[in-house]
N, C-alpha and C positions, 0 to 999 in steps of 0.2 A: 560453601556449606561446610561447617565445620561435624566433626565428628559425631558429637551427639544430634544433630540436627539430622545427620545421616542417620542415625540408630533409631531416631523416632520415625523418620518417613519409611525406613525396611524392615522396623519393626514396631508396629503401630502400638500393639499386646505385649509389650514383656511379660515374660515369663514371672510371676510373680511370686510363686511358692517351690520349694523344690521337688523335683521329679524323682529323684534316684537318692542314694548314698552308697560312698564305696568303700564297704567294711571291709579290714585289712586281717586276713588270717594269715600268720605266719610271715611270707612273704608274696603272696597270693592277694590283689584285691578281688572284690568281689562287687558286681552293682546288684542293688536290689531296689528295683522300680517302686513307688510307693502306694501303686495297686496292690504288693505283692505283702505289704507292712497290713497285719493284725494289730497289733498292738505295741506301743512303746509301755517296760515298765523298769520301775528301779530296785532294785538288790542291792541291799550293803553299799550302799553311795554307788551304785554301778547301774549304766542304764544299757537297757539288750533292746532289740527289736526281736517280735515275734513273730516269725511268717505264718502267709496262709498255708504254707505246708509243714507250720509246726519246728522250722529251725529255729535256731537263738542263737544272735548274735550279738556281740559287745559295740555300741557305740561311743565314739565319746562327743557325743551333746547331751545336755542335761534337758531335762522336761522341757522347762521357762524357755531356750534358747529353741527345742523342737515347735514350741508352739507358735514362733513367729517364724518359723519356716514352711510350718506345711498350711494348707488352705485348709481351713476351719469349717469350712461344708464338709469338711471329710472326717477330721480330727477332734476331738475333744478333750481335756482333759478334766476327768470325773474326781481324783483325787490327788494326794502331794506323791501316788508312787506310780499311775497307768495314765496313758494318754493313748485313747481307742480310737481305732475308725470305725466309723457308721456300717459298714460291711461285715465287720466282726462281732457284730450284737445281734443274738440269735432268742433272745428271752429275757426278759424285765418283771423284775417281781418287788412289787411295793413291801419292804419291812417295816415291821413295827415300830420304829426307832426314827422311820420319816426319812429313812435312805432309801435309794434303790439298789437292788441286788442284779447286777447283771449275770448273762449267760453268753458268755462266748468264744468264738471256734475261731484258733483251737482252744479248748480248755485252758484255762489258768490254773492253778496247783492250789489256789484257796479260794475262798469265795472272794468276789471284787465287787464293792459298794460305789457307787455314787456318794461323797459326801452331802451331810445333810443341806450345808449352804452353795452348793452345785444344782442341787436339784432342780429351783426354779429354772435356770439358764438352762440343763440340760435338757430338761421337758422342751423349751422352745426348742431348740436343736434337734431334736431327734423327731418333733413334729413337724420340721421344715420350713 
């Protein structure tokens, strides 16, 4: 039995999305589980995660690269600068304009839309 024929029989389920990330402060990493991720968003070409307890950290994967990493039951990305989890939407409000407005914890510093050609996708999504 060769190696991989080994890895499938002891591990039937790979792990298929990522679990963690290990953000580097200073000289210090740090993991943060991805129960633990509110929200990815980008600033000035710079991409942070937002915990559910409101820290912010510097990553360096870009959106496009986070979204073939994390499982998509969980993640979505609503525009070109946030990429939300389903746990961090606390309120949805239909704008006039045919986005959606979300509400979520912790807060984000401006209002954050759904773009408008996201919408239909997101609606499946968020209706399960």
């Amino acid at each position: 039995m060769d190696q991989q024929e080994w890895k499938a029989c002891a591990f039937p389920h790979p792990e298929k999305y990522k679990r963690r990330f290990l953000i580097r402060i200073n000289e210090k990493l740090i993991p943060i589980g991805v129960e633990d991720i509110a929200y990815f968003f980008v600033d000035n070409n710079i991409t942070f995660i937002r915990t559910t307890d409101d820290k912010r950290y510097v990553l360096e994967h870009s959106l496009t690269e986070l979204q073939s990493l994390l499982d998509p039951a969980q993640f979505f990305r609503i525009n070109r600068a946030h990429l939300i989890c389903f746990n961090a939407i606390t309120g949805i409000t239909v704008h006039h304009s045919g986005r959606l407005r979300l509400t979520l914890v912790p807060p984000f510093r401006e209002e954050v839309f759904v773009s408008r050609d996201k919408v239909p996708d997101f609606k499946r999504w968020i209706g399960g």
